[in-house]
N, C-alpha and C positions, 0 to 999 in steps of 0.2 A: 650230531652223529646219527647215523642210518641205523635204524632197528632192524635190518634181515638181511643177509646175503646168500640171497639165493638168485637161481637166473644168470650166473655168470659173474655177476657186478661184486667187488668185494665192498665191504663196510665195517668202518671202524665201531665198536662198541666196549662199553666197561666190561670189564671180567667181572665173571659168574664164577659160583662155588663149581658148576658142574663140569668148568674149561681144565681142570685142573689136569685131569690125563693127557688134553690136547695141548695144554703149552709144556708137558713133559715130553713128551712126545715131539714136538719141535723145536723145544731146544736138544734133544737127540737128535734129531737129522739135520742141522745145522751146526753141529757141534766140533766138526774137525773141520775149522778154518772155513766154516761156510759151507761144510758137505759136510755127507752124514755120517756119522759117527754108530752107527749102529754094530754092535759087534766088537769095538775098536777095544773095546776094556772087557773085564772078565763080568761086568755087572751093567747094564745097561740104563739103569736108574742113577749110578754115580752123579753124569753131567746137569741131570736135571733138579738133585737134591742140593749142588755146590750152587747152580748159578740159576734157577726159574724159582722151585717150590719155595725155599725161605722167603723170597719176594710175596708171593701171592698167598702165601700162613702170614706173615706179619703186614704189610700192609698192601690191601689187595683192593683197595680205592684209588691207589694209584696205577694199576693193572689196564691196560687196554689191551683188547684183541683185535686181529681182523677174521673177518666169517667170511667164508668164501661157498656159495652151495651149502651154507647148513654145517660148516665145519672150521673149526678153530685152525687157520695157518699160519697166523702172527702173529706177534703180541711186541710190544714195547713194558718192561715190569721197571716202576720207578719208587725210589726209595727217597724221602725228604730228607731226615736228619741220619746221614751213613753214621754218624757218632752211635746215636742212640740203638741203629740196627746191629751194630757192633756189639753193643750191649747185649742187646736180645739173642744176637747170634749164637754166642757165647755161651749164655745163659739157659739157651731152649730148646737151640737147634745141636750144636755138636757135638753134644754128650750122646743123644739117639743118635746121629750120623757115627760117629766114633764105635759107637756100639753096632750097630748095621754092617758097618766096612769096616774090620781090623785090616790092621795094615800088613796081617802076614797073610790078607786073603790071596788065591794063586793068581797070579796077575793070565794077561790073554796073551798070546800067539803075537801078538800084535808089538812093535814097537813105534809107538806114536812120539814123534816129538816132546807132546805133552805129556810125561809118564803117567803111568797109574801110580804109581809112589806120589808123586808129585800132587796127582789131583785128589788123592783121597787124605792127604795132607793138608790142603789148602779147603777140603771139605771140614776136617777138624780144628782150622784156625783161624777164630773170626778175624784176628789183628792183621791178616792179608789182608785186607779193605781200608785201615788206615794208612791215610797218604796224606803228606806235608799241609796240602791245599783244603784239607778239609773248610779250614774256617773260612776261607773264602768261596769253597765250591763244596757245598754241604750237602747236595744230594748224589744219586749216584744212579744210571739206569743201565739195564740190558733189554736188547733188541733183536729179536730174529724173523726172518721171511722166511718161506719153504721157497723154493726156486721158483713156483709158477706166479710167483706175487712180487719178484722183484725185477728193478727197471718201470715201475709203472707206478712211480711216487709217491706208496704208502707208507717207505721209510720215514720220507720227511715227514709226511701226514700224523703219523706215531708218535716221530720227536715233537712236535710244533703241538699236540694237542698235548703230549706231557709237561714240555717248557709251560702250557697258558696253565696249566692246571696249578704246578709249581708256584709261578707267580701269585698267581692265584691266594697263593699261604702264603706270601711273603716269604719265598724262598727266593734266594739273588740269582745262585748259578747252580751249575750241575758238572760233574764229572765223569767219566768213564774210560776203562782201560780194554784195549781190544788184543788181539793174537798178534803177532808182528809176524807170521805167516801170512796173513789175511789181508793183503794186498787193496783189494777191494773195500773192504770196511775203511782201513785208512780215506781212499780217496772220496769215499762219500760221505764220512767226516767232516773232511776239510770241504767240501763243494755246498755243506748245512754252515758252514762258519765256525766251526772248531776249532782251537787252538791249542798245541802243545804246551804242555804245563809243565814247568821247570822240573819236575820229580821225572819226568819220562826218559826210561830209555830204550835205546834201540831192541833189549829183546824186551822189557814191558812197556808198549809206549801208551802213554795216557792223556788225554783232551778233553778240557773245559769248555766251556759256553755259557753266557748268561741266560738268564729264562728269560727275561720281559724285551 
């Protein structure tokens, strides 16, 4: 991996304590189906506390970013044993998430497919991450680009150096489930070699892949 992006060139690097704001921040503007989500809920910190920050508070050696000019615009955040982050989840994170966003906080103007009930629900419940396939597909990642970084192959570059890292531990495969709005994710899924895994459906659909 490249230590700087600056000059235009982007480069992949391990996440730092100090990316923290910048991969909240990107997974908000990536957050409604690939576009940004800013504004969409009454709290703009919601998308980033359910689906980036627990990754990179629990384990954040599995964290890659990309620097683009001296600035965090993507990241891949991968979790080895989803069992045991479940655990942790539970345990660390959604009693303070629970507590931060009741659920009778005023929802926004906004009606998003994805509710705000829905997400600050699925913020308080780590057992939405258990799925059938765990034993056979035991980790689990999320991936986001800002728009100026995609199309130019750092998705794959993200997966492919999370998968070596995985193997790496002796982890087999990996899972993840995307928006079934999100057109786009599907197809660049399937074009990395991912495979639909018998739990998915049409509105949560979900793909495996082995690491090595």
């Amino acid at each position: 991996m490249n230590r700087s992006g600056t000059g235009g060139e982007p480069v992949i690097r391990r996440y730092r304590a100090a990316d923290r704001a910048a991969v909240a921040e990107v997974c908000l503007r990536t957050a409604a189906a690939g576009g940004d989500a800013t504004g969409l809920y009454s709290d703009d910190s919601l998308m980033p506390e359910v689906y980036a920050l627990p990754y990179v508070e629990y384990q954040p050696d599995l964290a890659y970013v990309v620097e683009l000019d001296g600035r965090v615009a993507g990241y891949v955040l991968g979790i080895a044993d989803t069992q045991d982050f479940i655990a942790w989840y539970a345990r660390a994170w959604a009693p303070a998430f629970r507590e931060r966003h009741p659920v009778d906080a005023p929802p926004s103007p906004h009606r998003p497919a994805y509710t705000e009930a829905q997400l600050v629900a699925d913020g308080g419940d780590a057992e939405r991450m258990r799925i059938p396939e765990l034993d056979a597909y035991p980790a689990h990642l999320h991936i986001d680009l800002l728009p100026e970084l995609q199309g130019r192959g750092l998705g794959r570059r993200l997966v492919d150096t999370l998968r070596a890292a995985l193997a790496e531990r002796g982890v087999p495969a990996l899972h993840l489930g995307i928006d079934a709005a999100n057109v786009g994710a599907r197809a660049f899924y399937e074009r990395l070699g991912f495979h639909e895994l018998p739990s998915s459906r049409p509105d949560a659909p979900r793909f495996g892949i082995a690491t090595g």
